[in-house]
C-alpha positions as a LaTeX table, in Angstrom:
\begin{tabular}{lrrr}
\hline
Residue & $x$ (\AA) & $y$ (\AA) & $z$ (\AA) \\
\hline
Unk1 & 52.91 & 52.69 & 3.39 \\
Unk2 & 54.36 & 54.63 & 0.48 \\
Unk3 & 55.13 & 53.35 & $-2.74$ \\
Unk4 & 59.15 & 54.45 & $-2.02$ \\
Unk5 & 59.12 & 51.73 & 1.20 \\
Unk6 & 56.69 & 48.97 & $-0.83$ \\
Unk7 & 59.48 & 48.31 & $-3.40$ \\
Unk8 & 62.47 & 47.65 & $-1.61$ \\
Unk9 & 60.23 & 45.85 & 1.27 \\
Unk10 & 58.23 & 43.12 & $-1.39$ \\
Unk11 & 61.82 & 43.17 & $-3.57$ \\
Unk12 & 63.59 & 41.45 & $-0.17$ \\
Unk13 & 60.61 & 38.73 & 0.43 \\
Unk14 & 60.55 & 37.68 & $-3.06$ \\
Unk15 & 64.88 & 36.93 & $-2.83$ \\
Unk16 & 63.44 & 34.70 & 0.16 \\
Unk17 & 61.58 & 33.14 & $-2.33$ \\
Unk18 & 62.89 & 29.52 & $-3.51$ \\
Unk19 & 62.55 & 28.10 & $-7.14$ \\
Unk20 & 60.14 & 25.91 & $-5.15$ \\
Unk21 & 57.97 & 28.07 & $-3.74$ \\
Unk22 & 57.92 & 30.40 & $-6.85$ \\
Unk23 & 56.88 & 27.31 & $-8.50$ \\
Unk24 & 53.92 & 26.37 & $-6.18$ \\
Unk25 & 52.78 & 29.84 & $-6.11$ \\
Unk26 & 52.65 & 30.52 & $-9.64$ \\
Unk27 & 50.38 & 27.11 & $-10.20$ \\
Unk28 & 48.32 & 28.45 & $-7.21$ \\
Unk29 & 47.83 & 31.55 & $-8.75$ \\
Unk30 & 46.99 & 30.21 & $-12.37$ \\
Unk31 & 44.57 & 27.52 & $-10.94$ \\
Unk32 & 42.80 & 31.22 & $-9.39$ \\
Unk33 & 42.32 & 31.90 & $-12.77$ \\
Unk34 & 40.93 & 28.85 & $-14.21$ \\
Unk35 & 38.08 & 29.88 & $-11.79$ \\
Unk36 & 37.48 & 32.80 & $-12.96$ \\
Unk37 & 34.90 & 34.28 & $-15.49$ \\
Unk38 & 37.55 & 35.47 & $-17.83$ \\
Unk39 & 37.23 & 33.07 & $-20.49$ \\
Unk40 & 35.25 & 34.54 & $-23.03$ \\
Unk41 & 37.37 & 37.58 & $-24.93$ \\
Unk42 & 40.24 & 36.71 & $-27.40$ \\
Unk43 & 43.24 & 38.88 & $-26.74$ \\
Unk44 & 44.98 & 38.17 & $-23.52$ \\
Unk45 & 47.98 & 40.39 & $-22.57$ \\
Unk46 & 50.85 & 38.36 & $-20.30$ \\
Unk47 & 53.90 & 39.63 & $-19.30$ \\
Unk48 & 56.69 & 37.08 & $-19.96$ \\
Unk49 & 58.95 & 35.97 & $-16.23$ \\
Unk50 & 61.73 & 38.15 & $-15.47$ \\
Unk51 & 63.38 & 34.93 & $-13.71$ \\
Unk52 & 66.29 & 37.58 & $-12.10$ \\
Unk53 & 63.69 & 39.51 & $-10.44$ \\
Unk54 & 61.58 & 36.40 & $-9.02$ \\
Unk55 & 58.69 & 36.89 & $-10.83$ \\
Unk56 & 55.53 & 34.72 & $-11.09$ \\
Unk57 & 56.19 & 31.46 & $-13.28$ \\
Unk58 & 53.80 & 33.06 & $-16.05$ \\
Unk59 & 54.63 & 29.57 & $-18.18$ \\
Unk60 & 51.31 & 28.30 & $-16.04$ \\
Unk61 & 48.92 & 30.73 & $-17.48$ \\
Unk62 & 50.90 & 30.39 & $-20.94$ \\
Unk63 & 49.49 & 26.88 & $-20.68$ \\
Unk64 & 46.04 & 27.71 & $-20.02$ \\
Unk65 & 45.54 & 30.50 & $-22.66$ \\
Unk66 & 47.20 & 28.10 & $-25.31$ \\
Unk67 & 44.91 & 25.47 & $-24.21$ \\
Unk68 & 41.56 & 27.67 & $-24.40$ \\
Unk69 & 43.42 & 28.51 & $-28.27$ \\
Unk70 & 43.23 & 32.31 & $-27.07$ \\
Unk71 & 45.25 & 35.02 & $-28.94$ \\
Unk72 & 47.96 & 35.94 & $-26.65$ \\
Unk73 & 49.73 & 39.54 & $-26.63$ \\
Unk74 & 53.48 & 39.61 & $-25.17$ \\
Unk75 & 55.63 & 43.18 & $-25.03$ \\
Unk76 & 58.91 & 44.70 & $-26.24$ \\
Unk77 & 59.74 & 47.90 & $-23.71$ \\
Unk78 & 61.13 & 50.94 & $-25.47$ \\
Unk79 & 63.24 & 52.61 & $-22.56$ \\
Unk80 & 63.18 & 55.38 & $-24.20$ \\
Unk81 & 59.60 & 56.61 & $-23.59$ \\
Unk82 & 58.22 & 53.78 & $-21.23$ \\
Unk83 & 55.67 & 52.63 & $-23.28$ \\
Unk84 & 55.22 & 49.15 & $-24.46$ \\
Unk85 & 54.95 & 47.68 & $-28.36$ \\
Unk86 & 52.38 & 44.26 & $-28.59$ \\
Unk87 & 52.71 & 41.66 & $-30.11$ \\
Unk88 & 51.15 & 38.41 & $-31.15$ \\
Unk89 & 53.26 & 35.38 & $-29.71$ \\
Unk90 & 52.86 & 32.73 & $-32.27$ \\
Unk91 & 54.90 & 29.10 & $-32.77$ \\
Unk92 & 57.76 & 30.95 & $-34.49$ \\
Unk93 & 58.30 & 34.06 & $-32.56$ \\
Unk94 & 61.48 & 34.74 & $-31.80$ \\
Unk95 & 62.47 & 35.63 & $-28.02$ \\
Unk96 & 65.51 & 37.52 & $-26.68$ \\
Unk97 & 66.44 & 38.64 & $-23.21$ \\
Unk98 & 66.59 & 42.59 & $-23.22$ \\
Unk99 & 69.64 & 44.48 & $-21.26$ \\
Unk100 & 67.05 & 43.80 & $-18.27$ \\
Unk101 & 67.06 & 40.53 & $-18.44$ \\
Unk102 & 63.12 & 41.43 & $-19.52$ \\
Unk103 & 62.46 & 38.16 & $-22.51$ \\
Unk104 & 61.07 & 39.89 & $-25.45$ \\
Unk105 & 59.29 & 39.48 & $-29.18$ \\
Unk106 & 62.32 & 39.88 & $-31.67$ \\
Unk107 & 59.66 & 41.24 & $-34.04$ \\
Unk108 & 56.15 & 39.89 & $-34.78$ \\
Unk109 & 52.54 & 40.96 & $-35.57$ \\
Unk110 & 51.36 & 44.01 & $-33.82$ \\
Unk111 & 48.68 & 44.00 & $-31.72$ \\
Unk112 & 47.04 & 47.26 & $-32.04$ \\
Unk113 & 46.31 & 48.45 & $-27.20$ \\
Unk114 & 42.25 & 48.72 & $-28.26$ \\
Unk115 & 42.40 & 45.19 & $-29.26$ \\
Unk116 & 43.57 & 43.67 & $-25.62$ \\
Unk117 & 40.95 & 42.17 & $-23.92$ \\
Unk118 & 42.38 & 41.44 & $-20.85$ \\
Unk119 & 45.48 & 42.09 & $-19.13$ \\
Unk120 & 47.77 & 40.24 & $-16.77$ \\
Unk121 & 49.99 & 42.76 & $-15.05$ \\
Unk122 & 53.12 & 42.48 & $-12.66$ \\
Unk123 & 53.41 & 43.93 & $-9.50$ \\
Unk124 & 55.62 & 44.00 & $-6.41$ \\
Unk125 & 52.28 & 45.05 & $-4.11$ \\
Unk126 & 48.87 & 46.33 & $-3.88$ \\
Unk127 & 46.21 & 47.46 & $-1.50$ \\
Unk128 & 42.48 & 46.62 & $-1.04$ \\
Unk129 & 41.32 & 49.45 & $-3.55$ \\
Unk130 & 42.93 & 47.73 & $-6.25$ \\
Unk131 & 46.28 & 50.83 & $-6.55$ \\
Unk132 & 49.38 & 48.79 & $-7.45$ \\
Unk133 & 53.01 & 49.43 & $-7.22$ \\
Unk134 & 55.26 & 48.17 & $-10.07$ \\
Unk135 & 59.35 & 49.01 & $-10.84$ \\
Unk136 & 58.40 & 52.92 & $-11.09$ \\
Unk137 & 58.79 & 53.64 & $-14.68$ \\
Unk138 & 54.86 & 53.85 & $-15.44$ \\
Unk139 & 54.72 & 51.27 & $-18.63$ \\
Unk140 & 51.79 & 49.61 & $-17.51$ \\
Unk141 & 49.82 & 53.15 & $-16.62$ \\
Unk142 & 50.97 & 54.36 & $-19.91$ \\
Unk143 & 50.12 & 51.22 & $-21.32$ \\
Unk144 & 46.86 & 50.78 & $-19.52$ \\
Unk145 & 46.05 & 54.47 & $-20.65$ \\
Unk146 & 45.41 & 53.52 & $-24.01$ \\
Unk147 & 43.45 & 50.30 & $-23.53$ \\
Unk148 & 39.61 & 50.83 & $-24.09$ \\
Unk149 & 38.44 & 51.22 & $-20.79$ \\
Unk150 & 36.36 & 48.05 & $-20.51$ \\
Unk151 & 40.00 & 46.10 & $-20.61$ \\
Unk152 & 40.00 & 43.85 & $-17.73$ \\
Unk153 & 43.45 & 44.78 & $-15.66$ \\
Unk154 & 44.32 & 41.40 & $-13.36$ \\
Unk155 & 47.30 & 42.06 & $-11.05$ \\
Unk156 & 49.16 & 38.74 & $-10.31$ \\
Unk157 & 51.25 & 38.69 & $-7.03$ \\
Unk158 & 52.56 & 36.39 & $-4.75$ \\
Unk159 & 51.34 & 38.37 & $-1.43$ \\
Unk160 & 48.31 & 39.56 & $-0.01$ \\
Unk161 & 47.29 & 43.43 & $-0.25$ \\
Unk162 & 48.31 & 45.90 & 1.51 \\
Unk163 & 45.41 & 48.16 & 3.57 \\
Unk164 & 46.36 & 51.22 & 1.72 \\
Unk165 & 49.42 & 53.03 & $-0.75$ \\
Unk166 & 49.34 & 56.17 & 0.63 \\
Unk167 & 50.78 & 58.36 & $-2.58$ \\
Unk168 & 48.63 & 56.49 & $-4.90$ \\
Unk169 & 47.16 & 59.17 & $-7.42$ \\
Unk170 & 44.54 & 59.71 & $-10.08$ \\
Unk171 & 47.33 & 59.28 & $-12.77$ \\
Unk172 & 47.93 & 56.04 & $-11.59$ \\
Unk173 & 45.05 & 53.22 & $-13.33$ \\
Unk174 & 43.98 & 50.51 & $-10.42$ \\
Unk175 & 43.54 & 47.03 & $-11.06$ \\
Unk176 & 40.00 & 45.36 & $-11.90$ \\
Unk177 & 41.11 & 42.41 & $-9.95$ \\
Unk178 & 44.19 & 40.80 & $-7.89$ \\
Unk179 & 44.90 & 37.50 & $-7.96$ \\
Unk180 & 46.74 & 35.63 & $-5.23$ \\
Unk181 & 48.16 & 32.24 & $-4.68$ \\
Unk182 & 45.04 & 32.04 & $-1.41$ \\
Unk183 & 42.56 & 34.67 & $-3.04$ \\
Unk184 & 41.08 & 36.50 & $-5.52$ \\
Unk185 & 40.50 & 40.55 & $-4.76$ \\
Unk186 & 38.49 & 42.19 & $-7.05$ \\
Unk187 & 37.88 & 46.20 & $-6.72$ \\
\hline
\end{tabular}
Protein backbone atom coordinates (compact mmCIF):
# COMPACT_ATOMS: atom_id res chain seq x y z
CA UNK A 1 0.00 0.00 0.00
CA UNK A 2 1.11 3.58 -0.49
CA UNK A 3 2.01 5.89 2.05
CA UNK A 4 -1.19 8.33 0.74
CA UNK A 5 -3.78 5.18 1.80
CA UNK A 6 -1.51 4.11 5.18
CA UNK A 7 -2.35 7.46 6.87
CA UNK A 8 -5.87 7.92 6.68
CA UNK A 9 -6.31 3.89 7.06
CA UNK A 10 -4.00 3.55 10.68
CA UNK A 11 -5.49 7.38 11.57
CA UNK A 12 -9.29 5.59 11.64
CA UNK A 13 -8.11 2.35 13.84
CA UNK A 14 -6.34 4.39 16.30
CA UNK A 15 -10.02 6.76 16.87
CA UNK A 16 -11.25 3.03 17.59
CA UNK A 17 -8.82 3.04 20.07
CA UNK A 18 -10.16 3.50 23.85
CA UNK A 19 -8.21 5.33 26.70
CA UNK A 20 -8.12 1.69 27.82
CA UNK A 21 -6.66 0.03 25.27
CA UNK A 22 -4.18 2.93 24.51
CA UNK A 23 -3.28 2.39 28.02
CA UNK A 24 -2.61 -1.43 27.87
CA UNK A 25 -0.80 -1.06 24.71
CA UNK A 26 1.52 1.53 25.63
CA UNK A 27 2.63 -0.66 28.95
CA UNK A 28 2.86 -3.62 26.46
CA UNK A 29 4.99 -1.83 24.33
CA UNK A 30 7.36 -0.30 27.11
CA UNK A 31 7.64 -3.74 28.92
CA UNK A 32 9.13 -4.71 24.92
CA UNK A 33 11.65 -2.45 25.77
CA UNK A 34 12.69 -3.35 29.14
CA UNK A 35 13.77 -6.51 27.18
CA UNK A 36 15.72 -5.12 25.06
CA UNK A 37 19.57 -4.53 24.83
CA UNK A 38 19.22 -0.82 24.76
CA UNK A 39 20.32 0.03 28.08
CA UNK A 40 23.72 1.01 27.85
CA UNK A 41 24.03 4.69 25.93
CA UNK A 42 23.01 7.95 27.77
CA UNK A 43 20.92 10.13 25.52
CA UNK A 44 17.54 8.78 24.76
CA UNK A 45 15.30 10.77 22.34
CA UNK A 46 11.23 10.37 23.18
CA UNK A 47 8.66 12.05 21.60
CA UNK A 48 6.18 13.44 24.17
CA UNK A 49 1.99 11.94 23.55
CA UNK A 50 0.03 13.91 21.24
CA UNK A 51 -3.15 12.68 23.39
CA UNK A 52 -5.58 14.30 20.29
CA UNK A 53 -4.00 12.12 17.83
CA UNK A 54 -4.06 8.76 20.03
CA UNK A 55 -0.66 8.33 20.39
CA UNK A 56 1.31 5.77 22.46
CA UNK A 57 1.15 6.63 26.35
CA UNK A 58 5.04 7.55 26.11
CA UNK A 59 4.65 8.41 30.17
CA UNK A 60 5.61 4.37 30.40
CA UNK A 61 8.96 4.65 28.84
CA UNK A 62 9.33 8.21 30.65
CA UNK A 63 9.28 5.96 33.70
CA UNK A 64 11.79 3.57 32.68
CA UNK A 65 14.48 6.00 31.30
CA UNK A 66 14.05 8.10 34.61
CA UNK A 67 14.45 5.01 36.51
CA UNK A 68 17.74 3.72 34.62
CA UNK A 69 18.78 7.88 35.53
CA UNK A 70 19.29 8.18 31.59
CA UNK A 71 19.58 11.67 29.95
CA UNK A 72 16.43 12.12 28.12
CA UNK A 73 16.07 14.43 24.86
CA UNK A 74 12.36 15.84 24.16
CA UNK A 75 11.62 18.30 20.87
CA UNK A 76 10.23 21.74 20.02
CA UNK A 77 9.02 21.57 16.03
CA UNK A 78 9.82 24.69 14.05
CA UNK A 79 6.99 24.58 11.28
CA UNK A 80 8.75 26.60 9.49
CA UNK A 81 11.50 24.28 8.13
CA UNK A 82 10.41 20.83 9.66
CA UNK A 83 13.22 20.24 11.60
CA UNK A 84 13.28 19.62 15.24
CA UNK A 85 15.32 21.67 18.26
CA UNK A 86 16.48 19.05 21.45
CA UNK A 87 16.37 19.45 24.45
CA UNK A 88 17.26 18.10 27.83
CA UNK A 89 13.96 17.45 29.94
CA UNK A 90 15.01 18.09 33.44
CA UNK A 91 12.71 18.54 36.92
CA UNK A 92 12.02 22.18 35.99
CA UNK A 93 11.36 22.21 32.35
CA UNK A 94 8.68 23.95 31.39
CA UNK A 95 5.98 22.25 28.95
CA UNK A 96 3.41 23.89 26.66
CA UNK A 97 1.00 22.45 24.14
CA UNK A 98 1.99 23.86 20.59
CA UNK A 99 -0.95 25.08 18.03
CA UNK A 100 -0.87 21.13 17.35
CA UNK A 101 -1.70 20.17 20.37
CA UNK A 102 2.21 18.70 20.04
CA UNK A 103 3.52 19.27 24.29
CA UNK A 104 6.77 20.98 24.00
CA UNK A 105 10.17 22.29 25.99
CA UNK A 106 9.39 26.09 26.70
CA UNK A 107 13.17 26.49 26.51
CA UNK A 108 15.92 24.30 28.06
CA UNK A 109 19.45 22.90 27.44
CA UNK A 110 20.20 21.94 23.94
CA UNK A 111 21.05 18.76 23.05
CA UNK A 112 23.40 19.01 20.25
CA UNK A 113 21.50 15.58 17.08
CA UNK A 114 25.31 13.81 17.31
CA UNK A 115 24.79 13.43 20.93
CA UNK A 116 21.37 11.16 20.72
CA UNK A 117 21.98 7.80 21.34
CA UNK A 118 18.91 6.35 20.67
CA UNK A 119 15.72 7.35 19.32
CA UNK A 120 12.09 6.57 19.97
CA UNK A 121 10.09 7.63 16.94
CA UNK A 122 6.23 7.88 16.16
CA UNK A 123 4.60 6.35 13.47
CA UNK A 124 1.14 5.65 12.07
CA UNK A 125 2.68 2.27 10.14
CA UNK A 126 5.52 0.35 8.89
CA UNK A 127 6.51 -2.63 6.86
CA UNK A 128 8.87 -5.61 7.42
CA UNK A 129 11.99 -3.68 5.96
CA UNK A 130 11.84 -1.34 8.67
CA UNK A 131 10.30 2.04 6.00
CA UNK A 132 7.87 3.97 8.22
CA UNK A 133 5.12 6.34 7.54
CA UNK A 134 4.68 9.34 9.90
CA UNK A 135 2.22 12.78 9.46
CA UNK A 136 4.19 13.63 6.05
CA UNK A 137 6.16 16.61 6.95
CA UNK A 138 9.67 14.70 7.10
CA UNK A 139 10.89 15.95 10.81
CA UNK A 140 12.04 12.75 11.83
CA UNK A 141 14.03 12.05 8.26
CA UNK A 142 15.38 15.47 8.60
CA UNK A 143 15.96 14.86 12.03
CA UNK A 144 17.31 11.38 11.66
CA UNK A 145 19.61 12.87 8.83
CA UNK A 146 21.77 14.47 11.14
CA UNK A 147 22.11 11.82 13.84
CA UNK A 148 25.52 9.93 13.62
CA UNK A 149 24.64 7.01 11.84
CA UNK A 150 25.19 4.44 14.58
CA UNK A 151 21.90 6.20 16.37
CA UNK A 152 19.62 3.45 17.15
CA UNK A 153 16.03 4.54 15.41
CA UNK A 154 13.10 2.38 17.46
CA UNK A 155 9.66 2.91 15.85
CA UNK A 156 6.88 2.48 18.52
CA UNK A 157 3.37 1.53 17.13
CA UNK A 158 0.41 0.03 18.22
CA UNK A 159 -0.01 -2.41 15.00
CA UNK A 160 1.83 -4.94 13.32
CA UNK A 161 3.83 -4.14 9.94
CA UNK A 162 2.72 -3.88 6.95
CA UNK A 163 4.39 -6.43 4.03
CA UNK A 164 5.58 -3.52 2.07
CA UNK A 165 5.16 0.75 1.49
CA UNK A 166 5.30 0.78 -1.93
CA UNK A 167 6.66 4.65 -2.52
CA UNK A 168 9.13 4.27 0.18
CA UNK A 169 12.45 5.96 -1.14
CA UNK A 170 16.15 6.30 -0.47
CA UNK A 171 15.43 9.81 1.07
CA UNK A 172 13.39 8.31 3.48
CA UNK A 173 15.82 6.73 6.78
CA UNK A 174 14.20 3.14 7.97
CA UNK A 175 13.94 2.15 11.39
CA UNK A 176 16.68 -0.09 13.27
CA UNK A 177 13.88 -1.70 15.08
CA UNK A 178 9.88 -1.69 15.63
CA UNK A 179 8.45 -2.28 18.63
CA UNK A 180 4.94 -3.62 19.13
CA UNK A 181 2.59 -4.21 21.94
CA UNK A 182 3.04 -8.54 20.71
CA UNK A 183 6.63 -8.12 19.06
CA UNK A 184 9.70 -6.76 18.49
CA UNK A 185 10.84 -6.31 14.51
CA UNK A 186 14.17 -5.46 14.03
CA UNK A 187 15.56 -4.76 10.28
Amino acid sequence: MKKAKLRPHYKALRSQLTTDQIDDFSMAIANQLIGLPIWNHSFYHLFLTIETQQEINTDFILNILSGKDKNIVISKSDFKTNTLDNFLLTDNTTLKLNAYNIPEPVDGIEIADSKIEVVFIPLLAFDLKGNRVGYGKGFYDNFLAKCKPETLKIGLSFFEAETTIEDAFEGDIPLDMCVTPKQVYTF
